[in-house]
Phi, psi and omega in degrees: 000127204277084189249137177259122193221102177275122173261145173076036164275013186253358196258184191300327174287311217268338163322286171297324180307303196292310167313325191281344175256342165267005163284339195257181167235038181303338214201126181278344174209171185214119182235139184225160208257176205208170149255324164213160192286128174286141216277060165209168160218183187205121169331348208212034156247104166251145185235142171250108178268132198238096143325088168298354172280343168217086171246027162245026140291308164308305161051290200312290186308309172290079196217150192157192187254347166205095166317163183214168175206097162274022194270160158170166184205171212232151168322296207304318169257351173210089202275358183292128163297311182298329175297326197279313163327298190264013164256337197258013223188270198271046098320309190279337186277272167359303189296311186298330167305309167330294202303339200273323204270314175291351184075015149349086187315317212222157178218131178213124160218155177283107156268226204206166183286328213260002157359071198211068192309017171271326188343131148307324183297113144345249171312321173301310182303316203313293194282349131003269173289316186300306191290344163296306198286014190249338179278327161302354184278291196086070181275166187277346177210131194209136172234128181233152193243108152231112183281130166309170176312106191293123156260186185128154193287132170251173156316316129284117186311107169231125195293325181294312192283304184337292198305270182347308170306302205273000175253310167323334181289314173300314210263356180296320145329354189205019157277064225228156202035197196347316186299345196279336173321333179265032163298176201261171191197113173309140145313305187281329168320323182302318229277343197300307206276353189275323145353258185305330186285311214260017152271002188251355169061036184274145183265136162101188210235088196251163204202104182219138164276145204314319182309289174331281177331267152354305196267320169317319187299319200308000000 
């Protein structure tokens, strides 16, 4: 039995991954980790309620053939840096660790275009450092994703991305060779490509940018 296992299934990404894996047949089963159980079922769906503050208590439980990690959060909602650190940073590191000890075929996580660990930038420095130290775990097949500003309907209202979205709708369009990396990118699109790379079973450290990302899905 093939099982896919989403931390951050409830955000913009890890939402559409999970509907695209009980929809599909890559994978017999979906187990996604949860803080409290999402109100649906499904056959091929098992929820884990979890303390990401202690996830290597699951351990046992998080065993399967490819992880996915969406987690990541906003200033807004969590404006403490050290707190911000540890859903965007040590969560995601903690699961890679997990995935290198169960023998994790596969590890994919959603970072950012602005990726840098020189970065001035807060969150650019952050997810930086999150794709070094998670590429230092030495998993066998690790996907890093950094998608341009995501659109797509969320849960929540952000006034900044609102704005960002509508200008991007101009600019996208004329964002065209070397330029298209900066384009705006669905959500769902990420989640169609974290999808597809992780039937092909590929060895090594791969890194796609919103363009990469965009052709892959199609």
């Amino acid at each position: 039995m093939k099982r896919a296992i989403i931390a951050g299934a409830s955000g913009l990404i890890g939402s559409h991954l999970l509907q695209i894996i009980l929809n599909e047949n890559g994978y017999d089963e979906v187990l996604i980790l949860v803080r409290k159980e999402l109100p649906f079922q499904h056959k091929k769906l098992k929820q884990l309620v979890v303390d990401y503050a202690n996830l290597k208590d699951y351990a046992e439980q998080l065993k399967g053939d490819a992880i996915f990690c969406c987690l990541g959060t906003t200033r807004k909602n969590t404006p403490d840096e050290t707190e911000y650190r540890k859903i965007d940073h040590d969560y995601p590191l903690q699961l890679a660790q997990i995935a290198k000890q169960n023998n994790t075929a596969q590890y994919h996580l959603v970072s950012a275009a602005s990726a840098n660990t020189s970065s001035k930038v807060f969150y650019s420095r952050l997810k930086g450092e999150t794709e070094d130290d998670i590429t230092k775990v030495g998993l066998s097949s690790l996907h890093m994703y950094r998608p341009m500003l995501l659109t797509g309907n969320r849960k929540e209202t952000r006034l900044g991305e609102g704005i960002a979205t509508a200008i991007f709708k101009i600019l996208d369009p004329i964002l065209i060779g070397s330029l298209k990396k900066y384009r705006s990118i669905a959500g769902e699109t990420v989640a169609k490509t974290m999808y597809k790379q992780s039937l092909k079973n590929e060895s090594g450290v791969f890194i796609y940018r919103s363009d990469k990302i965009q052709e892959l899905a199609r």
